[in-house]
C-alpha positions in Angstrom: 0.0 0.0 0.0 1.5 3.4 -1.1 2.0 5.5 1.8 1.0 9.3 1.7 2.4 11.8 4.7 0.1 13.9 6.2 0.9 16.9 9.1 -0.9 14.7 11.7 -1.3 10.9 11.9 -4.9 10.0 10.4 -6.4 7.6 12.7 -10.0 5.7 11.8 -11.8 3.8 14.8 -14.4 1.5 13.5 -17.5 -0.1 14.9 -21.0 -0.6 14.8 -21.3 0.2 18.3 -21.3 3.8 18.7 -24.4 4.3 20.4 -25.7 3.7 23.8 -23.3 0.6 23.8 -20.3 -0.2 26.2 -17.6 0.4 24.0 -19.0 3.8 23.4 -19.2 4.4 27.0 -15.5 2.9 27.4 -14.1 4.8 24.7 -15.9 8.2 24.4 -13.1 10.3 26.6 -10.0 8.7 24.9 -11.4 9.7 21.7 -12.0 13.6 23.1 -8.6 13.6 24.9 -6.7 12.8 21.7 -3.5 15.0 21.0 -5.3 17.2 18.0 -1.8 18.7 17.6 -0.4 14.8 16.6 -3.8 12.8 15.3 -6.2 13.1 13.0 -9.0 11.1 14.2 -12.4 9.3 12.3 -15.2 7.7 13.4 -16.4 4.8 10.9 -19.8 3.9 12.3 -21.7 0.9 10.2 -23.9 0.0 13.5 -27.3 1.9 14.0 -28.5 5.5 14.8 -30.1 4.8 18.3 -30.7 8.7 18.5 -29.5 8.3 22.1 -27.1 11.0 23.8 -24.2 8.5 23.5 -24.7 8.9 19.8 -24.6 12.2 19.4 -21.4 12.8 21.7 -19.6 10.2 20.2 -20.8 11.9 16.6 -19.4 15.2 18.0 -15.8 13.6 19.4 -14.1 13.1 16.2 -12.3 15.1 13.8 -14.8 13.4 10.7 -17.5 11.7 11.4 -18.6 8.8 9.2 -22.0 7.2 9.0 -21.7 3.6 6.8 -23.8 1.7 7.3 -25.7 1.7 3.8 -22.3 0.8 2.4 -21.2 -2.4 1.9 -17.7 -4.1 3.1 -16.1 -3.0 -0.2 -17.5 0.5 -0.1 -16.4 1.0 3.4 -12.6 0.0 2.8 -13.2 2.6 -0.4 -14.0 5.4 2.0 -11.5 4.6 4.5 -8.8 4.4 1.6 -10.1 7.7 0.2 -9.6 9.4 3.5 -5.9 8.1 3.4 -6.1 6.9 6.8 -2.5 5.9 8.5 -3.9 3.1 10.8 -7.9 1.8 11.1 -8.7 0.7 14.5 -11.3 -2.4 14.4 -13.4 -1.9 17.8 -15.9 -4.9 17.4 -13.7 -7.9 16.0 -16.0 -11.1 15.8 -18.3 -9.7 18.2 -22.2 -8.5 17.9 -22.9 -6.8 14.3 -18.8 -6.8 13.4 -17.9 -6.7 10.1 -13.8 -7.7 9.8 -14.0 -8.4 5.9 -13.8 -4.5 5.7 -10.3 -4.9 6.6 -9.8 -7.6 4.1 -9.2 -4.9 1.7 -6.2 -3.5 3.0 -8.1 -0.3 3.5 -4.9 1.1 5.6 -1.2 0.6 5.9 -1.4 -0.2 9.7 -4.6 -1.9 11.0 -5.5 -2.6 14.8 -7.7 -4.6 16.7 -8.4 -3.1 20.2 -11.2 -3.2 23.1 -14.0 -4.7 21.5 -12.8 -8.4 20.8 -9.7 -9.0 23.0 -8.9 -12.6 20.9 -7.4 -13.2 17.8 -9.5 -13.0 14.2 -7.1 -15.3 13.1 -6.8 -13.4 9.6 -3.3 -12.1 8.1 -4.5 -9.0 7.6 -4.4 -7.3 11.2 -1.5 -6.4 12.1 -1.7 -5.6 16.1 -3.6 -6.6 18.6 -3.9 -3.7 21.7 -4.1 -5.6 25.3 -2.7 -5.9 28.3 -0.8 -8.3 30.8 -3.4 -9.5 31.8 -6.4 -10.0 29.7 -3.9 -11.2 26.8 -0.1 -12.4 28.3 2.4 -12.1 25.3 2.6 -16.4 26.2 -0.5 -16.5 24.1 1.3 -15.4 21.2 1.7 -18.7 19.1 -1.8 -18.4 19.0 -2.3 -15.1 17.9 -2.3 -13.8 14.3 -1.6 -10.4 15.2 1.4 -8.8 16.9 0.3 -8.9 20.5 1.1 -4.4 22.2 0.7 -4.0 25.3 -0.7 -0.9 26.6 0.6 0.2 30.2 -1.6 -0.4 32.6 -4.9 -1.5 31.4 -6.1 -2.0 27.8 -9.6 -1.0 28.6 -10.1 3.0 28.3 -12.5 4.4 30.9 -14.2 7.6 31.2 -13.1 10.0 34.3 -16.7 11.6 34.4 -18.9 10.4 36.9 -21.3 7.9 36.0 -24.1 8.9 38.8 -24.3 12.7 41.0 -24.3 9.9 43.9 -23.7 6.7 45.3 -26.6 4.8 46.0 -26.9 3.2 49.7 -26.6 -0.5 49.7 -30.4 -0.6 50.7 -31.3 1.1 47.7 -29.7 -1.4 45.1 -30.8 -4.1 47.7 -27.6 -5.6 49.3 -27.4 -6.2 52.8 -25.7 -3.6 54.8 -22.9 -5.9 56.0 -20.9 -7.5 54.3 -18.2 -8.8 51.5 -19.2 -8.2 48.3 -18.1 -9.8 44.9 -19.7 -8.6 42.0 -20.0 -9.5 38.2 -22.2 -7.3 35.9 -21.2 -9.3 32.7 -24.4 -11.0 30.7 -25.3 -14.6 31.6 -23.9 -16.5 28.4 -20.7 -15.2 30.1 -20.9 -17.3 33.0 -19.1 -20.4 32.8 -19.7 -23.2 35.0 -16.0 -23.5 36.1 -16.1 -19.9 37.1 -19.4 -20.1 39.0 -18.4 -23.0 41.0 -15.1 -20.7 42.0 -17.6 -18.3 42.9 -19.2 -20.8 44.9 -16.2 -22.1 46.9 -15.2 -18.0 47.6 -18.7 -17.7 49.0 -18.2 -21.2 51.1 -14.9 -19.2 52.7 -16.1 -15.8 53.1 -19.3 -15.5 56.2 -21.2 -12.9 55.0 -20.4 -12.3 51.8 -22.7 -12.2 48.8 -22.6 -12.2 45.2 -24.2 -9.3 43.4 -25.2 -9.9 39.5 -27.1 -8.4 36.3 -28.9 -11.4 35.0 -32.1 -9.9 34.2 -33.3 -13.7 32.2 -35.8 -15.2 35.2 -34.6 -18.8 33.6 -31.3 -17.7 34.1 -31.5 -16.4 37.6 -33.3 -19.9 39.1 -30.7 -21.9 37.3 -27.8 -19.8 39.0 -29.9 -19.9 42.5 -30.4 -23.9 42.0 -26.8 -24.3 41.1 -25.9 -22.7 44.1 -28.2 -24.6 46.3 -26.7 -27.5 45.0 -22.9 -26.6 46.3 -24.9 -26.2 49.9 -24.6 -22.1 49.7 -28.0 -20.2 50.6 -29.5 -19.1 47.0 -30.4 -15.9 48.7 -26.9 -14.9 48.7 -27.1 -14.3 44.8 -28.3 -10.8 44.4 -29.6 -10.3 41.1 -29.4 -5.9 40.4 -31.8 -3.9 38.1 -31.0 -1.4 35.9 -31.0 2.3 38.3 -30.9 5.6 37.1 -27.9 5.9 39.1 -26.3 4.0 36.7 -25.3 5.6 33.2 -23.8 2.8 31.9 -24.8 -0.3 30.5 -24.0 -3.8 31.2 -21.5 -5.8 28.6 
């Protein structure tokens, strides 16, 4: 791919999920704290309009805003070729309404997957994948397709804006007030049964504790309660939450 200089680095991030969507909510301050002096930076968005306010900040963050999706895979690599970007940034990898052919086209001289879909796509034709120590260990490597960067710290952007004007009292999001609590607000396909049952034996150690989940599926919830009945812990110590309007961001 013939490389053209430009005064600042031109740098695409694409998705569908730029809406009310938790990669939006992870990644909506990174994108506004970019070095404008250094980066030129896109926003390729081939997921819906939800006409939410998520939308319309993360419409307003970039440099260029892009909306896609009436394009096809090949048109989409077209645009991102015209716009001479340096290095495309794949947000979504195999995940939810992801669509890695665009990048099948070589639509950029350096092309990244980051945040969205911390595995390999197994293709030849990323070249990076951003992660950290510890959701990716450079031991997995052999495995990987891409070059495995680590970022320092954390891979996983978060925004420094509060997500509620307060912190809702235990009683209120119905915990008890004493108390160890472990927590995991992750969907329930995302449960495996090896992790529940390390769940189970923490729960077994620690008098007291109780753990707190966002498994909204009633099916879901009695299978979890009767699972844990069955390793002898009290079902009641699975706390199910709801959706507050404490809470501004949404469960991945």
């Amino acid at each position: 791919m013939r490389l053209v200089r430009h005064a600042r680095i031109r740098v695409a991030y694409c998705t569908p999920d730029f809406r009310s969507h938790p990669t939006s909510y992870l990644i909506a301050e990174l994108i506004e704290r970019h070095d404008r002096d250094r980066f030129e930076i896109f926003g390729i968005s081939f997921g819906p309009d939800d006409k939410s306010d998520m939308r319309r900040r993360m419409a307003g963050a970039f440099d260029r805003f892009h909306d896609v999706r009436a394009l096809d895979s090949r048109d989409i690599a077209n645009r991102i070729r015209e716009l001479e970007v340096d290095i495309a940034v794949d947000l979504a990898g195999h995940a939810g309404e992801s669509r890695p052919e665009i990048f099948s086209y070589r639509p950029a001289p350096i092309q990244v997957s980051y945040l969205g879909f911390p595995g390999t796509s197994g293709a030849a034709f990323f070249d990076y994948c951003l992660a950290d120590p510890i959701v990716l260990p450079f031991d997995q490597q052999p495995f990987f397709s891409e070059r495995i960067v680590h970022l320092p710290g954390s891979y996983q952007a978060h925004s420094f804006r509060p997500i509620s004007e307060r912190v809702p009292t235990r009683q209120e999001v119905g915990l008890p007030d004493n108390g160890f609590v472990f927590c995991c607000f992750n969907n329930a396909p995302k449960i495996t049964a090896p992790v529940f049952d390390i769940w189970m034996r923490l729960l077994a150690k620690i008098d007291n504790s109780v753990l707190w989940l966002f498994i909204r599926d009633r099916l879901a919830q009695e299978n979890l309660r009767r699972r844990a009945r069955n390793r002898a812990i009290n079902p009641d110590r699975l706390i199910f939450a709801q959706r507050s309007k404490c809470a501004a961001v949404p469960i991945i």
